[in-house]
N, C-alpha and C positions, 0 to 999 in steps of 0.2 A: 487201689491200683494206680501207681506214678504211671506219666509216660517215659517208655527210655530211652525215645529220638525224638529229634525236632520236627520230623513229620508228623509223629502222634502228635506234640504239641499245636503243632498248625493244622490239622486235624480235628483237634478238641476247638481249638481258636474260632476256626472256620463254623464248626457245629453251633456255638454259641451265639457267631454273628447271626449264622441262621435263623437261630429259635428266637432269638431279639427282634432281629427285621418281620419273621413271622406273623411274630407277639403284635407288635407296632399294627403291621396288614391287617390283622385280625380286629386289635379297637379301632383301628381308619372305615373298615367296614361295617362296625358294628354301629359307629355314630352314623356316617350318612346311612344306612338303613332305616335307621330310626328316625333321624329326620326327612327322610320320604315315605315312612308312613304314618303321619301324621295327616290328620283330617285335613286340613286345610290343604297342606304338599298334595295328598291323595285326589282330591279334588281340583286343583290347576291343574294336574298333570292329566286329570278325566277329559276338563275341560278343552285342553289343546290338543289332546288326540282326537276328540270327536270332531273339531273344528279344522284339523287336519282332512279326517273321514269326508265331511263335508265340502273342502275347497278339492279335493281329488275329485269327489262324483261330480262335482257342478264342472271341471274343467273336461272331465270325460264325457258329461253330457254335451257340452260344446265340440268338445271333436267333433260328436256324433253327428250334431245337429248341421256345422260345416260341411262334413263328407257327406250327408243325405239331405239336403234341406228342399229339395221336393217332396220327398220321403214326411220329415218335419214339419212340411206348412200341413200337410195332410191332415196328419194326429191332430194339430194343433185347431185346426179345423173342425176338426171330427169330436175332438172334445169340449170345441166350445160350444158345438149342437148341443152334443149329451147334459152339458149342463145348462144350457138355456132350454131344454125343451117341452119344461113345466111353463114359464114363463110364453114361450112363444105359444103352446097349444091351448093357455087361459087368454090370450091376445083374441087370438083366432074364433075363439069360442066366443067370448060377447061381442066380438063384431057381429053385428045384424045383417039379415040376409039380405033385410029391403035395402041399404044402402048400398047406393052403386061405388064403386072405385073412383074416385075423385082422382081425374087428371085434367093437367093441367093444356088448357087450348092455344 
């Protein structure tokens, strides 16, 4: 089937740029796909999102600690008990009972 006006023509014209420009988008996408997944690509890109993940919670923990930081010495407080309190109650326990408390005159 001919075209039998110049719109069919420009028409068909138009179609072919299309389906070429397409074609082109289609391997432009099919390579960088390829090369972002690629072990190595896969893996920097892991990398930077987690370290992303990472600089957001420590920057939100800071807000946090800013806007509360009575609230903050608290905790911080309360969890350096918890984890000193092996240590403090083996302290406590071989001190001897006959020794008196050594202060200074």
């Amino acid at each position: 089937m001919m075209p039998k006006n110049n719109d069919e023509i420009f028409s068909l014209r138009n179609l072919a740029i299309d389906r070429d420009q397409a074609r082109a988008n289609l391997k432009r996408d099919t390579a960088e796909t390829r090369t972002r997944l690629k072990p190595a690509n896969l893996m920097t890109e892991a990398k930077n999102n987690a370290a992303d993940r990472v600089r957001k919670a420590g920057m939100t923990a800071i807000d946090g600690i800013r806007a509360n930081p009575g609230l903050s010495a608290t905790v911080a407080a309360t969890a350096t008990l918890i984890a000193m309190r092996r240590p403090i109650a083996k302290l406590i326990a071989n001190r001897k009972i006959s020794e008196p408390d050594q202060t200074e005159e």
